[in-house]
PDBQT receptor file of N, H, CA, C and O in Angstrom, charges set to zero:
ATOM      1  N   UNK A   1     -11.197   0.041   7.897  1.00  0.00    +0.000 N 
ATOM      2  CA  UNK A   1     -10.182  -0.427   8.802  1.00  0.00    +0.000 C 
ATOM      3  C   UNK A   1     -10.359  -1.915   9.082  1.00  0.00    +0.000 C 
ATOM      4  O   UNK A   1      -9.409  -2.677   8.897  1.00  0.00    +0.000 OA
ATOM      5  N   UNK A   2     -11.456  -2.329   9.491  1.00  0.00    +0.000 N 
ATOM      6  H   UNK A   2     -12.227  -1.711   9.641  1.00  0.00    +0.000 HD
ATOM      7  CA  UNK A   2     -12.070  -4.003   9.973  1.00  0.00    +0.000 C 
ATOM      8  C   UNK A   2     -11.381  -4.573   8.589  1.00  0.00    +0.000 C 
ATOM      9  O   UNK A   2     -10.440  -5.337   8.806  1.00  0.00    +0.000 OA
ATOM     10  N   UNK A   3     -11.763  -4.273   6.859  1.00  0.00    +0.000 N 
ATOM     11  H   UNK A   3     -12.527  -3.653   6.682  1.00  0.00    +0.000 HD
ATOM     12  CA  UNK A   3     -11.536  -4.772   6.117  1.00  0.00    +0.000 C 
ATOM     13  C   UNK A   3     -10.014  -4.910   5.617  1.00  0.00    +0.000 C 
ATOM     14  O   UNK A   3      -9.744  -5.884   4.914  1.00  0.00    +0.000 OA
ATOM     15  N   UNK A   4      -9.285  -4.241   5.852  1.00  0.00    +0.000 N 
ATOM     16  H   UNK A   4      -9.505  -3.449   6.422  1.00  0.00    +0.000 HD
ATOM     17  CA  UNK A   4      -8.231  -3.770   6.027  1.00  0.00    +0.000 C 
ATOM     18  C   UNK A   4      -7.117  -4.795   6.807  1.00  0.00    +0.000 C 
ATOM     19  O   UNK A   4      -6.120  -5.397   6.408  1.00  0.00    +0.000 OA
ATOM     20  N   UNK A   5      -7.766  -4.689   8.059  1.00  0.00    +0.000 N 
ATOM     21  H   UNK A   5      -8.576  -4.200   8.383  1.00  0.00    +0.000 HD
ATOM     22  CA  UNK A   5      -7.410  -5.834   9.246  1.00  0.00    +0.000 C 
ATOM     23  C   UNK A   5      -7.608  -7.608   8.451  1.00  0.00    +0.000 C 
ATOM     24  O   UNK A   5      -6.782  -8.507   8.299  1.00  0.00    +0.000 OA
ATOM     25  N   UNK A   6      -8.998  -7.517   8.113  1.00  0.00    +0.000 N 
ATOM     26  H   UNK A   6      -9.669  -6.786   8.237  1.00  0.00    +0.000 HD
ATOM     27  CA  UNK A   6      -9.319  -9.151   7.351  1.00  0.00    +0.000 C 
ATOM     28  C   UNK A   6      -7.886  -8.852   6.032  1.00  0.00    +0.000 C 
ATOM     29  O   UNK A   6      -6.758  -8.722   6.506  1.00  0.00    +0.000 OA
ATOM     30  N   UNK A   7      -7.957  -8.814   5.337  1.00  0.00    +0.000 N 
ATOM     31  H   UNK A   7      -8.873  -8.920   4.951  1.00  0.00    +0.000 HD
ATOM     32  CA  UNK A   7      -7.007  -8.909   4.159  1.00  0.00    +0.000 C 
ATOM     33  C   UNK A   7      -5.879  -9.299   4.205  1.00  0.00    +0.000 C 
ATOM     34  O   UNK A   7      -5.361 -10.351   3.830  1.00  0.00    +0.000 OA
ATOM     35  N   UNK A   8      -5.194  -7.746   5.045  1.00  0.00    +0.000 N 
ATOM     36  H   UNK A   8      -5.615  -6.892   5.350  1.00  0.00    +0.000 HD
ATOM     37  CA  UNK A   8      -3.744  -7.800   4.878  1.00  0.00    +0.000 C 
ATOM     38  C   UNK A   8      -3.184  -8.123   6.424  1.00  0.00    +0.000 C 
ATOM     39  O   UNK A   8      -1.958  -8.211   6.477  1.00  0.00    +0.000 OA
ATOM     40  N   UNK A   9      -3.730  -8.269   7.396  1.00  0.00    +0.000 N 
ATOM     41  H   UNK A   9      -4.727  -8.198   7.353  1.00  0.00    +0.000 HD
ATOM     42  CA  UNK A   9      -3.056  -8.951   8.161  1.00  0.00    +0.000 C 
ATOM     43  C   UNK A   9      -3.283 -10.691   8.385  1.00  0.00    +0.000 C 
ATOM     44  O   UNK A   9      -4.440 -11.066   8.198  1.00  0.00    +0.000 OA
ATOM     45  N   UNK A  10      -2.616 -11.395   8.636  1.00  0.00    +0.000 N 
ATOM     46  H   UNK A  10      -1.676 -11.090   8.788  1.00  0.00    +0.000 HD
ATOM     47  CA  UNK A  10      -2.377 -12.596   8.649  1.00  0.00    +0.000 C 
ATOM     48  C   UNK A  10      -2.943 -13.044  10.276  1.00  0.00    +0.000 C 
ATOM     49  O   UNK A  10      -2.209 -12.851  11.246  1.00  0.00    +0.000 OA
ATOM     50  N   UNK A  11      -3.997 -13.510  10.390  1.00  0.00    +0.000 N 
ATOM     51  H   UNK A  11      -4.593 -13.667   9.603  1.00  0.00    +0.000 HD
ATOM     52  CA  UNK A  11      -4.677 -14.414  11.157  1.00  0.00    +0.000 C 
ATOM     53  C   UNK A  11      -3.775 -15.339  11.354  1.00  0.00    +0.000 C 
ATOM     54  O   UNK A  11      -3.305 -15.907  10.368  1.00  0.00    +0.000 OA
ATOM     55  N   UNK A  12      -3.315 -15.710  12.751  1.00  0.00    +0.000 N 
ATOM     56  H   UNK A  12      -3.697 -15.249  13.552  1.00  0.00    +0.000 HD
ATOM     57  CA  UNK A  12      -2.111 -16.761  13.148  1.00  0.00    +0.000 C 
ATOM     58  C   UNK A  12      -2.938 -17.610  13.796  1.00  0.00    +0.000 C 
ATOM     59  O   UNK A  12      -2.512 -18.720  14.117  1.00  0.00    +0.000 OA
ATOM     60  N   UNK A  13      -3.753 -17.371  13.979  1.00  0.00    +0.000 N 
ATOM     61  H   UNK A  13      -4.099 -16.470  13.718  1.00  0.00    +0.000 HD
ATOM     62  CA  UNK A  13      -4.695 -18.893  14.616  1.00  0.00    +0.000 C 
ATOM     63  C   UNK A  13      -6.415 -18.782  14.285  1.00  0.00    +0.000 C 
ATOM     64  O   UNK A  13      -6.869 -18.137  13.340  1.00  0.00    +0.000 OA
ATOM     65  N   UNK A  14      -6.962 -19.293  14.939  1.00  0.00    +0.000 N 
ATOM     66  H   UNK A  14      -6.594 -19.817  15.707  1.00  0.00    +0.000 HD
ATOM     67  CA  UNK A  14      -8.328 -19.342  14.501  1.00  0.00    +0.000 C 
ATOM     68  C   UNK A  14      -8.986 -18.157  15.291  1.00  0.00    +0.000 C 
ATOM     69  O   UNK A  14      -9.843 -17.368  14.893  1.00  0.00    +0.000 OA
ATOM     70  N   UNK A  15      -8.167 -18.259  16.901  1.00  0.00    +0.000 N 
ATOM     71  H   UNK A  15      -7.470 -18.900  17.224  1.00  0.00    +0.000 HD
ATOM     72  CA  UNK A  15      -8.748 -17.687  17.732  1.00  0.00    +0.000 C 
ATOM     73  C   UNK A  15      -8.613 -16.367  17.217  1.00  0.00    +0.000 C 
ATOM     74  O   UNK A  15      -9.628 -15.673  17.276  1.00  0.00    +0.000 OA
ATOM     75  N   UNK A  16      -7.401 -15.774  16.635  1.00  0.00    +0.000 N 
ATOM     76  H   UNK A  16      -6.576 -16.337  16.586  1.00  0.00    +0.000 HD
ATOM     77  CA  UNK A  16      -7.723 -14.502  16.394  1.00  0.00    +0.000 C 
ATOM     78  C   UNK A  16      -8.428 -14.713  15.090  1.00  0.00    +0.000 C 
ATOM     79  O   UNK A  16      -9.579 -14.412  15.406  1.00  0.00    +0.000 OA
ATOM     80  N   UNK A  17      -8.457 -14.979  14.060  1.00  0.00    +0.000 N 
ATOM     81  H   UNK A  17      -7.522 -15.223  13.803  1.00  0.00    +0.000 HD
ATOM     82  CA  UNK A  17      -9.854 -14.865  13.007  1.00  0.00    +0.000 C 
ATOM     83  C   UNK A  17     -11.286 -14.577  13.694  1.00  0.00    +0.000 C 
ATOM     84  O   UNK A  17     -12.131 -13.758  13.334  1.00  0.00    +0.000 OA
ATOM     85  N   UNK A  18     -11.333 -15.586  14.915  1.00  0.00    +0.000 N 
ATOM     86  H   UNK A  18     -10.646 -16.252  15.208  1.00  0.00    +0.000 HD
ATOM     87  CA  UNK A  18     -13.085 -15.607  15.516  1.00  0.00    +0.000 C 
ATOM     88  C   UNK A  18     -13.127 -14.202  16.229  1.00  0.00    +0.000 C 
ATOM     89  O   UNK A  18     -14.202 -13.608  16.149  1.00  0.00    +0.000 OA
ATOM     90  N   UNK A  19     -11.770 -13.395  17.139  1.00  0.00    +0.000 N 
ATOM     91  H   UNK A  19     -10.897 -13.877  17.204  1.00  0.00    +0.000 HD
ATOM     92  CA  UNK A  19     -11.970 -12.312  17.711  1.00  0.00    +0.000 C 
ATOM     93  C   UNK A  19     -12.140 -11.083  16.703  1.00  0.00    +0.000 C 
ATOM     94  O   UNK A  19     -12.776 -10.055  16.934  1.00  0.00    +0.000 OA
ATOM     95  N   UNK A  20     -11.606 -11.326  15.815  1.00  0.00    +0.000 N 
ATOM     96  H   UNK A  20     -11.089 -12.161  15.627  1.00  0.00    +0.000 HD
ATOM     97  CA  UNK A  20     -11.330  -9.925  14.562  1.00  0.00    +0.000 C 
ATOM     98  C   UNK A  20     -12.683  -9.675  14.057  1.00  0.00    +0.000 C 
ATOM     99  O   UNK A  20     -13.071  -8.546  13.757  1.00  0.00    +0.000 OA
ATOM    100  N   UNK A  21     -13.736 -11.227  13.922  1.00  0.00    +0.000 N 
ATOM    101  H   UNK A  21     -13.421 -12.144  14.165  1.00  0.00    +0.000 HD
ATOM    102  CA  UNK A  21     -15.037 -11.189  13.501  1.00  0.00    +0.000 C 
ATOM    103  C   UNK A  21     -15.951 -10.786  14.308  1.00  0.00    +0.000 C 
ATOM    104  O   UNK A  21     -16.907 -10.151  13.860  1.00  0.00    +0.000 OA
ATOM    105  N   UNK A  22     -15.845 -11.063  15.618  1.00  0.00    +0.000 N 
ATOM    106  H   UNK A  22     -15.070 -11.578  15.982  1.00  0.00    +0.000 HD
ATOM    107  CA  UNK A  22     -16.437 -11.026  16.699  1.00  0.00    +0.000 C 
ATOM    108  C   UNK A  22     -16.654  -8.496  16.786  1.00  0.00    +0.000 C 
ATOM    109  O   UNK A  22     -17.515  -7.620  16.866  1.00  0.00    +0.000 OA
ATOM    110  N   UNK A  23     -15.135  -8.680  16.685  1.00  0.00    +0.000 N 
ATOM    111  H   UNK A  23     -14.435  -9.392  16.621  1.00  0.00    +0.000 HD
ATOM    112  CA  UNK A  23     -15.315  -7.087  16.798  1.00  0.00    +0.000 C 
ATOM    113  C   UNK A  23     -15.843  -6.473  15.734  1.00  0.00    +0.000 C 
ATOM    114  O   UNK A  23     -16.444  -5.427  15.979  1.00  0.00    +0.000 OA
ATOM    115  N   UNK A  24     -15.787  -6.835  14.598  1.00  0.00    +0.000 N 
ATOM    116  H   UNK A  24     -15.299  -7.685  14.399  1.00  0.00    +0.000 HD
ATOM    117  CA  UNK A  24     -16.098  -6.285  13.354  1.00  0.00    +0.000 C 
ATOM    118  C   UNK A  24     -17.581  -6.284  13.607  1.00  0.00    +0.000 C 
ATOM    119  O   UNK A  24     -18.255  -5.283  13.362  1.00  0.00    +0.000 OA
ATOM    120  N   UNK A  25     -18.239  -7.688  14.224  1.00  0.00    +0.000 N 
ATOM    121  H   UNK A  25     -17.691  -8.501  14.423  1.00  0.00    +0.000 HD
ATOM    122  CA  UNK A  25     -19.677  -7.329  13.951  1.00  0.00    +0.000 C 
ATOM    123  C   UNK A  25     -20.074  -6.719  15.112  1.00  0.00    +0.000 C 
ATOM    124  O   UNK A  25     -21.252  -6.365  15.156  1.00  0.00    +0.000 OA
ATOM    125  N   UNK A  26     -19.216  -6.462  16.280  1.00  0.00    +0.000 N 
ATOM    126  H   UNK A  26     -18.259  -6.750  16.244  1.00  0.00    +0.000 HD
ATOM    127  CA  UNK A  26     -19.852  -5.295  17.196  1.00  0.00    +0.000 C 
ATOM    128  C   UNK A  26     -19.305  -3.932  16.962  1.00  0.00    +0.000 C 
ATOM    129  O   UNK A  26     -19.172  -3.149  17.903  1.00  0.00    +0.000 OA
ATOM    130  N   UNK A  27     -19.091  -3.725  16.149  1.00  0.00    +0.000 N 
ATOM    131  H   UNK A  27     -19.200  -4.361  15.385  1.00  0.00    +0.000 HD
ATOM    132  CA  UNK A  27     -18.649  -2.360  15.221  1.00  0.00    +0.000 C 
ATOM    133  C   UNK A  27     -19.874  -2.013  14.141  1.00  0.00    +0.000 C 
ATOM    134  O   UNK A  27     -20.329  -0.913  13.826  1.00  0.00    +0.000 OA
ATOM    135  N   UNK A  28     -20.208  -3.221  13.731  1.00  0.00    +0.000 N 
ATOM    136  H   UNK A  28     -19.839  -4.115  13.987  1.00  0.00    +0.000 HD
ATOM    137  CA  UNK A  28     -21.219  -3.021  12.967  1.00  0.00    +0.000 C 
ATOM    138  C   UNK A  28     -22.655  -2.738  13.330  1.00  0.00    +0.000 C 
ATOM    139  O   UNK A  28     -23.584  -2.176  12.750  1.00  0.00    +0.000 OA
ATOM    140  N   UNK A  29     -22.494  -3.368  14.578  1.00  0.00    +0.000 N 
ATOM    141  H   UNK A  29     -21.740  -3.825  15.050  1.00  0.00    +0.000 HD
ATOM    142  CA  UNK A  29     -23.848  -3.599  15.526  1.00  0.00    +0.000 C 
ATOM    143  C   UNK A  29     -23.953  -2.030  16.087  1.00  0.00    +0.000 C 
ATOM    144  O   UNK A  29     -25.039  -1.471  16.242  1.00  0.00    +0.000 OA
ATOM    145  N   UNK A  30     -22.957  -1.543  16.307  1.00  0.00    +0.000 N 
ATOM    146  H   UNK A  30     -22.075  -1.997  16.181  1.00  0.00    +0.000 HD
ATOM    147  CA  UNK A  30     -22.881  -0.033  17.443  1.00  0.00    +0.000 C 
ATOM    148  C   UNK A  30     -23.626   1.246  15.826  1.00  0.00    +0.000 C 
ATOM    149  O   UNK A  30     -24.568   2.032  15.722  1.00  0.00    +0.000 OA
ATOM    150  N   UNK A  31     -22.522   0.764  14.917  1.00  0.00    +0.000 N 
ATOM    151  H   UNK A  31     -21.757   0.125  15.002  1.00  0.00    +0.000 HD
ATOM    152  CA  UNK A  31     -23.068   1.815  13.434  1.00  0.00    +0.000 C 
ATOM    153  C   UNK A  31     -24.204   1.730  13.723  1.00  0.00    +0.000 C 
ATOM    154  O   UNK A  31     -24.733   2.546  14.478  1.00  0.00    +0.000 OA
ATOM    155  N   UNK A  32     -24.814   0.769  13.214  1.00  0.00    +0.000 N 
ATOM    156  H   UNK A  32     -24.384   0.106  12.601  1.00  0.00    +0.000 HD
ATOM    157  CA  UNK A  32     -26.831   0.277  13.044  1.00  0.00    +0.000 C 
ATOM    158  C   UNK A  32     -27.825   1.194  14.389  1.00  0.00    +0.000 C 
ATOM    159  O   UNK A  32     -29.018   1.493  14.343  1.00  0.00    +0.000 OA
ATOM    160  N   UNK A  33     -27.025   1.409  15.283  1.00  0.00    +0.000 N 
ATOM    161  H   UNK A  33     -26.056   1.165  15.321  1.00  0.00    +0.000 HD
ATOM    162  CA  UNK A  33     -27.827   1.348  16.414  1.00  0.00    +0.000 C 
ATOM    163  C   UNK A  33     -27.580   2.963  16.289  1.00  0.00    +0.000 C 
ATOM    164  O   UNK A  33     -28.607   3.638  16.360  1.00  0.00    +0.000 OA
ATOM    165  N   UNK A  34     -26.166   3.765  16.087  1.00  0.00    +0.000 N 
ATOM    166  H   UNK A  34     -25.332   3.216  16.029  1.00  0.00    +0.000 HD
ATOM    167  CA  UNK A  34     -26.295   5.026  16.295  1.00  0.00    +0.000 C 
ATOM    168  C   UNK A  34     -26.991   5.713  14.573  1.00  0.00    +0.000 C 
ATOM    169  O   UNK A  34     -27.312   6.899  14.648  1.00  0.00    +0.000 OA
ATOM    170  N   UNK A  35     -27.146   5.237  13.559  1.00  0.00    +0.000 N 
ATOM    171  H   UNK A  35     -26.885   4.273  13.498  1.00  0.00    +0.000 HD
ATOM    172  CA  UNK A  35     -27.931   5.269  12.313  1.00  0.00    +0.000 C 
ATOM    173  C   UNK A  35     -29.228   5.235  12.968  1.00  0.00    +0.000 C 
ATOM    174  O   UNK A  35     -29.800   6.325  13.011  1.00  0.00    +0.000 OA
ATOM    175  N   UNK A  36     -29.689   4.474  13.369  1.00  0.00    +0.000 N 
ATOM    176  H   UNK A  36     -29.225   3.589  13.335  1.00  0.00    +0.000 HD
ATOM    177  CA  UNK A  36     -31.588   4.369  13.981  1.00  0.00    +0.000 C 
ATOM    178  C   UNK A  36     -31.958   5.403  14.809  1.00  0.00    +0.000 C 
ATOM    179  O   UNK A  36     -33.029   6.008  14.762  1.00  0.00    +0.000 OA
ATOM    180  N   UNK A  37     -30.681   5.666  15.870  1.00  0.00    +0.000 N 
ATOM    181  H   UNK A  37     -29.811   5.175  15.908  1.00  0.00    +0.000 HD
ATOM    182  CA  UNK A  37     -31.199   6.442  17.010  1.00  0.00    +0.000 C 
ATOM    183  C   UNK A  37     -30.836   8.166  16.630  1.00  0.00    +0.000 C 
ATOM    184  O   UNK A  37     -31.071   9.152  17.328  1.00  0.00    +0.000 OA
ATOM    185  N   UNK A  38     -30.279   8.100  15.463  1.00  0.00    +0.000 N 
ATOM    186  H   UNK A  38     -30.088   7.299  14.896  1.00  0.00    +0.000 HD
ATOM    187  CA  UNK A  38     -30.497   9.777  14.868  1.00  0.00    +0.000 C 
ATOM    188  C   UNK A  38     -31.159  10.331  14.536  1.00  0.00    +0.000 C 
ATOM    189  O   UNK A  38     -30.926  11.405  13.981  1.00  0.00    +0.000 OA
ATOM    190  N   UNK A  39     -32.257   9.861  14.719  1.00  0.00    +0.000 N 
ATOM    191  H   UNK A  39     -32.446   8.988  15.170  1.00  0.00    +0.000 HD
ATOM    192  CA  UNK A  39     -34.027  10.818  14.524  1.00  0.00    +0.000 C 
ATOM    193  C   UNK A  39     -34.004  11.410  16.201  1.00  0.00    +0.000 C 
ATOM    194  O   UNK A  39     -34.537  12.508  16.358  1.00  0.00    +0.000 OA
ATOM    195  N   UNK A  40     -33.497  10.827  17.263  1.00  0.00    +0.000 N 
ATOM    196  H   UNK A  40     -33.064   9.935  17.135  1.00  0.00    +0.000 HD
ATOM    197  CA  UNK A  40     -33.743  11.440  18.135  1.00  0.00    +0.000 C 
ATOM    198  C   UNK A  40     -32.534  12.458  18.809  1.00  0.00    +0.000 C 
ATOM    199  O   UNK A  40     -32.405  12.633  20.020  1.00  0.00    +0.000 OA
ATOM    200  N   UNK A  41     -31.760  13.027  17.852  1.00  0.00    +0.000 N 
ATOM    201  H   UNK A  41     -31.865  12.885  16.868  1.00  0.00    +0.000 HD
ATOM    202  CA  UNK A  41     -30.794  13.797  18.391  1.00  0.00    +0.000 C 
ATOM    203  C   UNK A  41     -31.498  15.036  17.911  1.00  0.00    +0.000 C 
ATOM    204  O   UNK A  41     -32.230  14.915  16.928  1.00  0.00    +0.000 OA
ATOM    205  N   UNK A  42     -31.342  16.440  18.594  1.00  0.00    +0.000 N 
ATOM    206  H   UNK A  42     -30.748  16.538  19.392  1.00  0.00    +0.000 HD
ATOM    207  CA  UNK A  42     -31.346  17.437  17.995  1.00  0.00    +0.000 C 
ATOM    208  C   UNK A  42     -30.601  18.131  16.996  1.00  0.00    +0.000 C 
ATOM    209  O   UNK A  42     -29.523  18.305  17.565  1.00  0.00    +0.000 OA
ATOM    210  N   UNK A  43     -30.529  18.518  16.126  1.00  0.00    +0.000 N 
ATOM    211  H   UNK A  43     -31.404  18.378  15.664  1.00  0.00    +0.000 HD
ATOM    212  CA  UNK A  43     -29.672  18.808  15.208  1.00  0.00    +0.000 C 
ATOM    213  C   UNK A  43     -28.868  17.829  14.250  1.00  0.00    +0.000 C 
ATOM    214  O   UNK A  43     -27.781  17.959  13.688  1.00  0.00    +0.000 OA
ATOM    215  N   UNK A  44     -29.965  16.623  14.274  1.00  0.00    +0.000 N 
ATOM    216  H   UNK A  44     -30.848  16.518  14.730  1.00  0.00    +0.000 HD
ATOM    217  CA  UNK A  44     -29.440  15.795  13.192  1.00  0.00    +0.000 C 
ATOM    218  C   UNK A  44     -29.567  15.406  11.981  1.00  0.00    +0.000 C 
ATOM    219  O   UNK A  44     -29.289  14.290  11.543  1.00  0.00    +0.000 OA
ATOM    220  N   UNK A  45     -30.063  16.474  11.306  1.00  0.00    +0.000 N 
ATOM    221  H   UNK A  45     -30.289  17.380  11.662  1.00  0.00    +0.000 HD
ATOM    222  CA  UNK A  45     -30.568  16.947   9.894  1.00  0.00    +0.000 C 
ATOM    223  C   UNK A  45     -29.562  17.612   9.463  1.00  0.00    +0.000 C 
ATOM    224  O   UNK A  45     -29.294  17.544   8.264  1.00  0.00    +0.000 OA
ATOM    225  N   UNK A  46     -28.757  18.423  10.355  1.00  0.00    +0.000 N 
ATOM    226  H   UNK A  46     -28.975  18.479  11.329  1.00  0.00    +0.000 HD
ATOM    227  CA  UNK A  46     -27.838  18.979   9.818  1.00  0.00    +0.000 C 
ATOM    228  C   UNK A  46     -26.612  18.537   9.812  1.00  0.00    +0.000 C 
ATOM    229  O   UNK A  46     -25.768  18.996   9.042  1.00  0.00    +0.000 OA
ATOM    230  N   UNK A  47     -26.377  17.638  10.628  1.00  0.00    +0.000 N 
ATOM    231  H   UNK A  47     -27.062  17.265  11.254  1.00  0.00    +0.000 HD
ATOM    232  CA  UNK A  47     -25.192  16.620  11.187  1.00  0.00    +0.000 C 
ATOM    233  C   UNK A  47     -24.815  15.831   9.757  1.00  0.00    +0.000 C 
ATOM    234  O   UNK A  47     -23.711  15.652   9.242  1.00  0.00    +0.000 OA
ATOM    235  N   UNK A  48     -26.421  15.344   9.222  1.00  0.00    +0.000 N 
ATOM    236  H   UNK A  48     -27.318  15.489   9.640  1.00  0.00    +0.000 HD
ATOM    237  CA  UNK A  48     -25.850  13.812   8.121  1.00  0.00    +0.000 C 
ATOM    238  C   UNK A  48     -25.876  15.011   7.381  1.00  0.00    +0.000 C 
ATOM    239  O   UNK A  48     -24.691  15.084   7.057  1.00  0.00    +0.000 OA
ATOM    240  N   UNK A  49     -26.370  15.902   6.944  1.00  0.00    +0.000 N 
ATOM    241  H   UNK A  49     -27.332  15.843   7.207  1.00  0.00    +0.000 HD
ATOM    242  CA  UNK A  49     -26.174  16.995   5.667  1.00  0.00    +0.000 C 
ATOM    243  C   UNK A  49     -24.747  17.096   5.402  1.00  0.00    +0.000 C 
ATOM    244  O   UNK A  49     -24.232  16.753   4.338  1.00  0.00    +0.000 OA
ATOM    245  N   UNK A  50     -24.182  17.530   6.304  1.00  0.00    +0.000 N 
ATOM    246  H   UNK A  50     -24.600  17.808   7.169  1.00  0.00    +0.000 HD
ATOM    247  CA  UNK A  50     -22.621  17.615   6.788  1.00  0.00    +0.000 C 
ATOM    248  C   UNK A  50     -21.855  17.019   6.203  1.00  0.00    +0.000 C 
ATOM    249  O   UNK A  50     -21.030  17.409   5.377  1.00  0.00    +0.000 OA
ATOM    250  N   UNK A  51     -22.204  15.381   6.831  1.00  0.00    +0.000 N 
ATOM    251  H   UNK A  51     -22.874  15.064   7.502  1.00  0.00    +0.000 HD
ATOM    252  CA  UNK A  51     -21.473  14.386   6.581  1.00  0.00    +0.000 C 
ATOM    253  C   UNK A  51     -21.528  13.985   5.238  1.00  0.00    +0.000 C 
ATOM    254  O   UNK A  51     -20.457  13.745   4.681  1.00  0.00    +0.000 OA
ATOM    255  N   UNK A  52     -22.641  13.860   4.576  1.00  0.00    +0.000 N 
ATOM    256  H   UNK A  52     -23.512  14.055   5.029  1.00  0.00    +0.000 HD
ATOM    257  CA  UNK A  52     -22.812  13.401   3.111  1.00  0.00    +0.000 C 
ATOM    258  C   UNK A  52     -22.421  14.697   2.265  1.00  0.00    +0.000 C 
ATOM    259  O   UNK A  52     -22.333  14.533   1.048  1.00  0.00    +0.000 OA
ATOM    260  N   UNK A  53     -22.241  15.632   2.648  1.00  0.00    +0.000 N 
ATOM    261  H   UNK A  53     -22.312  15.765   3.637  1.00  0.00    +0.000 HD
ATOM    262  CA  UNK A  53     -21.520  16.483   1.865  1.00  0.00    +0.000 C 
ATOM    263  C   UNK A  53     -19.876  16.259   1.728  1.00  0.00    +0.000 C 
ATOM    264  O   UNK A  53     -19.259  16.350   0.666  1.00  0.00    +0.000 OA
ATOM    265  N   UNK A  54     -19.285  15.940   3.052  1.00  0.00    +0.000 N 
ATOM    266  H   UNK A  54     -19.786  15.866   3.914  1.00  0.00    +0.000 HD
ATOM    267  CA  UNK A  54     -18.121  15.980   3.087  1.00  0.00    +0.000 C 
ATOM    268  C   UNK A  54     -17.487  14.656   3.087  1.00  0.00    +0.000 C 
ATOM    269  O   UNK A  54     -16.272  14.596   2.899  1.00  0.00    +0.000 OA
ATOM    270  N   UNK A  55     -18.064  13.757   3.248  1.00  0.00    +0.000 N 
ATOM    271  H   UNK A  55     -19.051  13.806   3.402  1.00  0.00    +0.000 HD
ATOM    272  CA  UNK A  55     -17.228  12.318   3.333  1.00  0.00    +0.000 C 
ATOM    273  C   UNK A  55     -18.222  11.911   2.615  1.00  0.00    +0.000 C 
ATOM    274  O   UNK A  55     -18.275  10.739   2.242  1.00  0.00    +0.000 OA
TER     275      UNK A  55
């Protein structure tokens, strides 16, 4: 979607280029953080099993 947003929509000023980047890397920042902190969920062996099976 973020990449999606960079491409095909048209940035009309700078300010939105710097906000679109700005969210993208706190999108990226939130992924990283819930990836690390999945050793401490219960049942999250079976969760990414799931997921890498199906997506």
């Amino acid at each position: 979607m973020i990449v999606y947003s960079l491409l095909f929509l048209s940035a009309r000023s700078v300010e939105t280029l710097v906000v679109a980047i700005i969210a993208a890397a706190l999108y990226l920042r939130q992924l990283v953080h819930a990836y690390r902190a999945i050793d401490s969920y219960d049942g999250a062996e079976e969760i990414l099993h799931f997921l890498w099976e199906h997506f």
